[in-house]
C-alpha positions as CSV (number, residue, x, y, z in Angstrom):
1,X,-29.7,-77.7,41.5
2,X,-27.2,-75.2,40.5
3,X,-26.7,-72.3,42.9
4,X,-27.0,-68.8,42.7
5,X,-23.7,-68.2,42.9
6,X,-22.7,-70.9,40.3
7,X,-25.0,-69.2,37.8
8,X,-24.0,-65.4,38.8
9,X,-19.9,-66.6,38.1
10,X,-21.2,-68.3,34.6
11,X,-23.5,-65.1,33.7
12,X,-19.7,-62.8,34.6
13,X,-18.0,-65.6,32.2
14,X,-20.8,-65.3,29.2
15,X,-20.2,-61.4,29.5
16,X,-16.5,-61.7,29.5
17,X,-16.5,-63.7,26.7
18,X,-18.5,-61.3,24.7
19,X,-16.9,-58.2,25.7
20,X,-13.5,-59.6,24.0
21,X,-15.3,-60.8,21.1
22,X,-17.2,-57.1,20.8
23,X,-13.3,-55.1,21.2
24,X,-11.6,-57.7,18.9
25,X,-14.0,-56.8,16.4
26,X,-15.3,-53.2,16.9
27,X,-12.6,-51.2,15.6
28,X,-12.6,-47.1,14.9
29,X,-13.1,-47.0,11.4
30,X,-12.0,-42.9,9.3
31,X,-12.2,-42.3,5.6
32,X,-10.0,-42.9,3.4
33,X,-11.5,-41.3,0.3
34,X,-14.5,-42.8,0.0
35,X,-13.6,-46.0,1.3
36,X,-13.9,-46.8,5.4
37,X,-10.7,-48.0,6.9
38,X,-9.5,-49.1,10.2
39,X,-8.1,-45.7,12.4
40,X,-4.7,-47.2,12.5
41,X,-4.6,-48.1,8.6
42,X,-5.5,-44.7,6.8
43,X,-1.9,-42.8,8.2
44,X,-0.2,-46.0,6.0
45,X,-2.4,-45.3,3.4
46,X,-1.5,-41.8,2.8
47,X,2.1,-42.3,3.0
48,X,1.9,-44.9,-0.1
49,X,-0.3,-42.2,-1.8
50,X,2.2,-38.9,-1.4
51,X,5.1,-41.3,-1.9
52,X,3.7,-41.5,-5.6
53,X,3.1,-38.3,-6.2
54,X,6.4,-36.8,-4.2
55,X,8.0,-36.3,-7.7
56,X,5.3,-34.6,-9.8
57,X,3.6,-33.1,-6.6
58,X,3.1,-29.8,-8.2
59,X,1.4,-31.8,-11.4
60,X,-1.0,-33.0,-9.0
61,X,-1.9,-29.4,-7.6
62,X,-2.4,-28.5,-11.2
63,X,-4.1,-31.4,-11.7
64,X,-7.1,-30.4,-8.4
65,X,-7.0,-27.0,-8.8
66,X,-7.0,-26.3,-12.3
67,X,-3.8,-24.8,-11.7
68,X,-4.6,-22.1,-9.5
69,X,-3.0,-23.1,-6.4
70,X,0.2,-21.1,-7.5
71,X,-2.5,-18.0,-7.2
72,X,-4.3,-19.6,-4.2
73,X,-0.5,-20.2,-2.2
74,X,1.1,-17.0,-2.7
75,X,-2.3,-14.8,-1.4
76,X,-2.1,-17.2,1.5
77,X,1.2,-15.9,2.2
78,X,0.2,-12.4,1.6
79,X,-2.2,-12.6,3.9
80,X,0.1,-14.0,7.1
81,X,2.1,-10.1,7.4
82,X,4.4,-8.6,8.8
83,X,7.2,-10.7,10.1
84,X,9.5,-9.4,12.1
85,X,11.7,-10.4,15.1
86,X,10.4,-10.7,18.0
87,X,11.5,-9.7,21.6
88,X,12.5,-12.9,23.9
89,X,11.3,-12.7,27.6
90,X,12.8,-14.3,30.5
91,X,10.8,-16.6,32.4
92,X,8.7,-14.7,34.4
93,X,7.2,-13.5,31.2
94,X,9.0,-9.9,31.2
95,X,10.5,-8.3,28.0
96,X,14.6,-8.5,27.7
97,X,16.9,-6.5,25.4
98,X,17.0,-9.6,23.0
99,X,15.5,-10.2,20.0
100,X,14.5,-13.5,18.4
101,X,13.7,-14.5,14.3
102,X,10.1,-15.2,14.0
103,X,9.7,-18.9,14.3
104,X,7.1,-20.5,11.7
105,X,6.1,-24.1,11.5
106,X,5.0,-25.5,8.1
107,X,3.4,-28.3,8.6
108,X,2.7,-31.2,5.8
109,X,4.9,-29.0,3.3
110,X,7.5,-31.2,2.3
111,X,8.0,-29.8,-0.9
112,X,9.0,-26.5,0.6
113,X,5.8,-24.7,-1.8
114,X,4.4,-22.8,0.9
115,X,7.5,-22.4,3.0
116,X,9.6,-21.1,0.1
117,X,7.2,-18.3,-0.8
118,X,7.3,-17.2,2.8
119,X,11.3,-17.2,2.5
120,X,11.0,-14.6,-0.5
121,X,7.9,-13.0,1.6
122,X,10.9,-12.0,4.2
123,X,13.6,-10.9,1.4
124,X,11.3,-8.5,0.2
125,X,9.9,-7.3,3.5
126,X,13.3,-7.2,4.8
127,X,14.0,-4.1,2.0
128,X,11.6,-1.9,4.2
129,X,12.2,-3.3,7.2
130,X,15.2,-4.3,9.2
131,X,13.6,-6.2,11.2
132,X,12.1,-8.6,8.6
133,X,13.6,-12.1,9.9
134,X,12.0,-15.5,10.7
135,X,13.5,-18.9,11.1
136,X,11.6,-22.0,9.5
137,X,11.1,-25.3,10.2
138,X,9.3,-27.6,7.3
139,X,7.4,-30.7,8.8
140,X,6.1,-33.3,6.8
141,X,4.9,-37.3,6.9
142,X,6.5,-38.6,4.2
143,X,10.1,-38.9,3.7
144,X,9.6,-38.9,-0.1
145,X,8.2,-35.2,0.1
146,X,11.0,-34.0,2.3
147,X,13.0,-35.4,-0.1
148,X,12.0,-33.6,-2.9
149,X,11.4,-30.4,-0.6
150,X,15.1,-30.8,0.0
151,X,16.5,-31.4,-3.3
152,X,14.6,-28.2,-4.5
153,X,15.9,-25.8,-1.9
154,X,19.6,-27.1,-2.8
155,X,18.4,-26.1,-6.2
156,X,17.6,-22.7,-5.7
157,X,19.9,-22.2,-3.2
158,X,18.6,-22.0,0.3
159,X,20.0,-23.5,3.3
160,X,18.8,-21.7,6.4
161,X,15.5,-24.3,6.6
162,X,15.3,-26.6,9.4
163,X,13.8,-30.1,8.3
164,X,11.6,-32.7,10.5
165,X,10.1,-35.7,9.6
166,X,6.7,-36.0,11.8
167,X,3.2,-36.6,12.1
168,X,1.0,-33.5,12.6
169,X,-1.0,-35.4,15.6
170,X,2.1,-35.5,17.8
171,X,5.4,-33.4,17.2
172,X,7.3,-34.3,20.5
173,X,10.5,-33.0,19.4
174,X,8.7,-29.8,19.4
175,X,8.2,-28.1,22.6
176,X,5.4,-26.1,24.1
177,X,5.2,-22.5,23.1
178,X,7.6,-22.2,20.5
179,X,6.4,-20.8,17.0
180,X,4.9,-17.7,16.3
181,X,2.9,-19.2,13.3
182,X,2.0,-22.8,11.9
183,X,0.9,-23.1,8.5
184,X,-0.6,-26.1,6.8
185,X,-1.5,-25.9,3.1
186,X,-3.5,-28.9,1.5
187,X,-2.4,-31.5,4.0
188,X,-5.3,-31.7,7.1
189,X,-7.6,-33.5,5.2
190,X,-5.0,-36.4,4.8
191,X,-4.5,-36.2,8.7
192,X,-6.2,-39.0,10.4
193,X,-7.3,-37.5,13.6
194,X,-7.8,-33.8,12.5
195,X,-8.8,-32.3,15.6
196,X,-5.6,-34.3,18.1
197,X,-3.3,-31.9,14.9
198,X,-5.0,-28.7,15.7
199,X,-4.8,-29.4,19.5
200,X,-0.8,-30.5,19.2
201,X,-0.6,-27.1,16.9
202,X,-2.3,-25.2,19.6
203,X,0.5,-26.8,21.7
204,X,3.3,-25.5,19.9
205,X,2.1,-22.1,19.6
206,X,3.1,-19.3,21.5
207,X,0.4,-17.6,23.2
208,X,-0.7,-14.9,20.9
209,X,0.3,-17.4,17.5
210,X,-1.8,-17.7,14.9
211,X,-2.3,-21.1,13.0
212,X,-3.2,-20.5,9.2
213,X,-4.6,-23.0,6.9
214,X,-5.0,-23.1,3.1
215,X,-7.2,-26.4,1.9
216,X,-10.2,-27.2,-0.6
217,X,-13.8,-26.7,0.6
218,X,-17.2,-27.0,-0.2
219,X,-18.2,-24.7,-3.6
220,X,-20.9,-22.5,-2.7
221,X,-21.5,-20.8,-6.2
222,X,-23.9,-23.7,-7.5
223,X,-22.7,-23.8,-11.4
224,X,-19.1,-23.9,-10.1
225,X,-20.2,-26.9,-8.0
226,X,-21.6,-29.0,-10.7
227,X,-18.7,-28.2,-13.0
228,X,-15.9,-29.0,-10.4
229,X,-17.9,-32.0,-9.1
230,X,-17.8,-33.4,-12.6
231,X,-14.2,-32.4,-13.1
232,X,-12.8,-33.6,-10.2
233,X,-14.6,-37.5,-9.6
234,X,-13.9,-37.9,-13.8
235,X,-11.3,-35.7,-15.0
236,X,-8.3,-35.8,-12.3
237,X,-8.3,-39.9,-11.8
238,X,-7.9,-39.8,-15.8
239,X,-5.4,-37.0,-15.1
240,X,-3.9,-39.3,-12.9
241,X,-3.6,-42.2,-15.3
242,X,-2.2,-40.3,-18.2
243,X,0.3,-38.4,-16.7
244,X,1.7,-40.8,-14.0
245,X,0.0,-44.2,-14.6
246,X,-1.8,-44.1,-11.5
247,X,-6.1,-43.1,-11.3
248,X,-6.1,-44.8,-7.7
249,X,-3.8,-42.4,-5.8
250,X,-5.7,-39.2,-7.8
251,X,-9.2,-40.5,-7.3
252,X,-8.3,-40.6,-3.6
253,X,-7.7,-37.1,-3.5
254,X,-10.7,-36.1,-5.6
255,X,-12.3,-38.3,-3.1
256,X,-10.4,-36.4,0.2
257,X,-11.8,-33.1,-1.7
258,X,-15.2,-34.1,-1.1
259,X,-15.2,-35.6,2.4
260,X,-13.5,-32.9,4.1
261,X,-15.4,-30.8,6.2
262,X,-17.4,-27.5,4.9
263,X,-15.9,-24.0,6.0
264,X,-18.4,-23.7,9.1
265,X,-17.5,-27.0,10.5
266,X,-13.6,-27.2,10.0
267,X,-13.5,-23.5,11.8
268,X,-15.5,-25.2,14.7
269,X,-13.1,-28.1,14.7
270,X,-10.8,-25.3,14.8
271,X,-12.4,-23.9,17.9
272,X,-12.6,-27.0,19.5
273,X,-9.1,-27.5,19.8
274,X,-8.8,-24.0,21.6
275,X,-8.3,-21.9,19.2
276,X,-9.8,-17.9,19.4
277,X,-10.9,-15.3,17.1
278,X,-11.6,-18.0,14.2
279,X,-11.8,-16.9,10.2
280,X,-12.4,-18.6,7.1
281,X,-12.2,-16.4,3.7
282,X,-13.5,-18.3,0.7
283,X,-10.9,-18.7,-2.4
284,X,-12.4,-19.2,-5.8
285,X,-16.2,-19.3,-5.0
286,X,-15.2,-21.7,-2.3
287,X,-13.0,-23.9,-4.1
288,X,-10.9,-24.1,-0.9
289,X,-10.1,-22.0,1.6
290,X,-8.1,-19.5,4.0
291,X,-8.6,-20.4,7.7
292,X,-7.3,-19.0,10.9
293,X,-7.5,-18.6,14.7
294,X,-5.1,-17.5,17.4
295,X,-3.6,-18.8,20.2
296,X,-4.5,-16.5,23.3
């Protein structure tokens, strides 16, 4: 006769067992698209997908947007203001005679689109005000898009941009408290784990920063809805194909377009990762989006 305490060690073996079996095969699963993919396997994902499109990047916005993300980019810079230096404090928080270039983090703009435009933003406040000055830094993923970022600013010139190769969710190179502002333009919905980015750029910020983020929404005129829907699940994979030989990488991010959050639930994902004072302001019928909250 088998004893208790026989039978309560095999019942603690039998539930072992099964626990490993259940965590060997229960793994996090995100979108990619619409296709389901294990956590770990969507950040690979998008780095094969931007490091096909690195060299006709701006085709592709074209492509999405009907080409009005030239319009939709430099309002989104309009609307981030004055930037001036601003006055260092020692570190028991009180003001000093010194004075410090604005610091603003661009995050997923390899290319240097956004971060260009907010170079000539400066140049032209800088003719009204002295104080016009800001230092920035251009993150991105993919070394492909840095790449290109980098081969354009040569180009044209510039050479006062600091360059970092990184993933949004963790920045460790980047301290606590540093920038004034972080911008992201048409890259959270390709981050895995949107809400760990906003908390890591809630991290960076300096208290009283603002994060500011320009990215495709939900339509909310109903005709425009229709017509985009149609536009963007047919016309931009065939886009794809003709112009770079590639529908998959195109229909991913007509896919990406549709899965990402509505404007009322990405500025509550905003919230969540601490974020105050929370705005969205609709682009193009709600074609995408301006959102932005503050560090306080």
């Amino acid at each position: 006769m088998i004893s208790r305490s026989m039978m309560f060690m095999r019942m603690q073996r039998s539930m072992a067992r099964g626990s490993r079996a259940f965590c060997s095969t229960d793994k996090k699963k995100v979108d990619f698209g619409y296709e389901n993919v294990d956590f770990d396997e969507k950040e690979g994902k998008v780095k094969e997908v931007f490091h096909k499109v690195a060299n006709n990047y701006d085709i592709m916005n074209d492509v999405t947007s009907l080409g009005i993300h030239r319009l939709w980019k430099n309002y989104f810079v309009s609307q981030i203001g004055p930037m001036r230096r601003k006055v260092v404090y020692n570190a028991n928080g009180e003001p000093t005679d010194k004075y410090e270039p604005m610091k603003i983090l661009d995050v997923a703009g390899g290319t240097g689109d956004i971060a260009f435009l907010i170079h000539e933003e400066v140049k032209s406040q800088r003719q009204t005000s002295v104080n016009a000055e800001a230092e920035i830094t251009i993150s991105d993923i993919n070394s492909s898009m840095l790449g290109v970022g980098k081969d354009r600013a040569k180009e044209r010139g510039y050479t006062n941009f600091n360059w970092l190769e990184a993933n949004a969710e963790s920045i460790p190179s980047l301290e606590d408290n540093t920038f004034d502002l972080y911008t992201i333009s048409f890259g959270i919905r390709n981050v895995t784990d949107r809400l760990k980015a906003l908390k890591e750029a809630h991290r960076i910020l300096k208290r009283g920063g603002r994060f500011m983020c320009l990215e495709f929404s939900e339509v909310k005129i109903p005709i425009w809805k229709e017509m985009y829907d149609v536009y963007s699940m047919n016309i931009i994979p065939l886009m794809g194909q003709i112009i770079s030989n590639d529908s998959a990488s195109y229909q991913y991010l007509a896919e990406s377009i549709r899965k990402f959050p509505n404007q009322m639930e990405f500025a509550s994902l905003i919230k969540d990762a601490g974020f105050k004072h929370v705005t969205y302001e609709n682009l193009s019928g709600g074609i995408c989006a301006i959102h932005s909250g503050y560090k306080l």
